[in-house]
Structures are given as structure tokens and as C-alpha cells.
N, C-alpha and C positions, 0 to 999 in steps of 0.2 A: 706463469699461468698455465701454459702446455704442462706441464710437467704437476699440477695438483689435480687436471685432469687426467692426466694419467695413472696418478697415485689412486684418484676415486674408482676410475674404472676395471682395477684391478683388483680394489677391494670390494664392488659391486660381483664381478666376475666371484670371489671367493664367497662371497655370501649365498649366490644362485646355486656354486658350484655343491652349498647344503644339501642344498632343497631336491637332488638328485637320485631315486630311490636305487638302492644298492641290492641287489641279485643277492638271496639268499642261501645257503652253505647247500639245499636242495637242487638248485637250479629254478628255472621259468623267470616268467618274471614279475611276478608278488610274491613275497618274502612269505607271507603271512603271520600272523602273532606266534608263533613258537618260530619261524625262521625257515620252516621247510618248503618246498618248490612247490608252482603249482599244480608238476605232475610228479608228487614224489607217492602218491596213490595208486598211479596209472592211469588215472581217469583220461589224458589225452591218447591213452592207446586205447580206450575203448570207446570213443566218439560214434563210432560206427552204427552202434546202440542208437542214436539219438533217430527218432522217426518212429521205432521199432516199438512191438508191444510189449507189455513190462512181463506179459507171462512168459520171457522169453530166458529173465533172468532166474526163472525157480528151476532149469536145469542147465546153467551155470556154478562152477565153484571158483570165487578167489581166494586166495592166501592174505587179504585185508580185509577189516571190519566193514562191513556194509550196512546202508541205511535206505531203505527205499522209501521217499515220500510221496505220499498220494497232497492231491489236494484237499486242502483245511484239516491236514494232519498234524496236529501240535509235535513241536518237535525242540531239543534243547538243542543251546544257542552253543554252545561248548565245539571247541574249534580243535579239531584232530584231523591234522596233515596227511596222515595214513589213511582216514577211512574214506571209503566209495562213496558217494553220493549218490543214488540215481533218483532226479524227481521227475513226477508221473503227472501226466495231463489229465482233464477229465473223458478223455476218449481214449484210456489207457495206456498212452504212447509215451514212452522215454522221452522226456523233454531234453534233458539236461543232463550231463554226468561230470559230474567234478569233484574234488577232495574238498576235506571241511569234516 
């Protein structure tokens, strides 16, 4: 009997060890649907932004596509690892900076 319990709980252990999300070839740690990290944007090196008002970004340049959203700004859903995110509050503050 010891030993079918053992045999189960190793096959419980291999079934969990599924369900384990795996670090994608970008690094962080959401994959994302194409596979890239969560700072493969930079958006965690620009954190710093977040507080700050958004006219701060129109004499700013990056080297990645950018998207700045205001609120109940319609926006597509299309998922690009590369590009900046910055979304904006209704008191014009960088809310958030992330890829997407």
C-alpha cells in the first residue's frame, strides 16, 4: 500500500509540476502571447514616470513604438512585446508604464 502511495504522489507531483509557468526566451516573468519578457520594452526602466505628468513624455525620444492612453480612449487589443505603453489618468499623471 506504501508504495501506490508513493507511485500516486509522484504522479500528482508531475502533473502540478504542468501547471508551472515557464520564463519566456525575453526574460521577467510573464511570457506573454508571442513569448517576449515583461521588460523586453523597457518599460521597468522607466517606472520612474509613473506619478509624473504625461506632458513630460512629448520631449522624450525612444527607440520603441509608443502608445500613450488617456482615459476612455479606445485602443486595439493587439499584443506587441516591444511597444511602450504609457497610460494616463484623468489628472494627467502617468499611471502605468508597461509593454503590450
Amino acid at each position: 500500500m506504501r508504495a501506490m502511495t508513493g507511485i500516486a504522489g509522484m504522479a500528482l507531483a508531475g502533473v502540478l509540476a504542468a501547471c508551472v509557468p515557464v520564463e519566456g526566451p525575453g526574460g521577467g516573468g510573464y511570457p506573454g502571447p508571442a513569448g517576449g519578457g515583461v521588460n523586453q520594452c523597457g518599460a521597468l526602466d522607466l517606472q520612474f514616470l509613473v506619478g509624473g505628468p504625461a506632458t513630460a513624455l512629448n520631449t522624450m525620444r525612444f527607440n520603441k513604438p509608443v502608445r500613450v492612453i488617456y482615459p476612455d480612449t479606445a485602443v486595439t487589443m493587439d499584443f506587441n512585446a516591444d511597444r511602450l505603453n504609457f497610460e494616463v489618468d484623468r489628472m494627467g499623471r502617468i499611471s502605468r508604464v508597461s509593454c503590450g
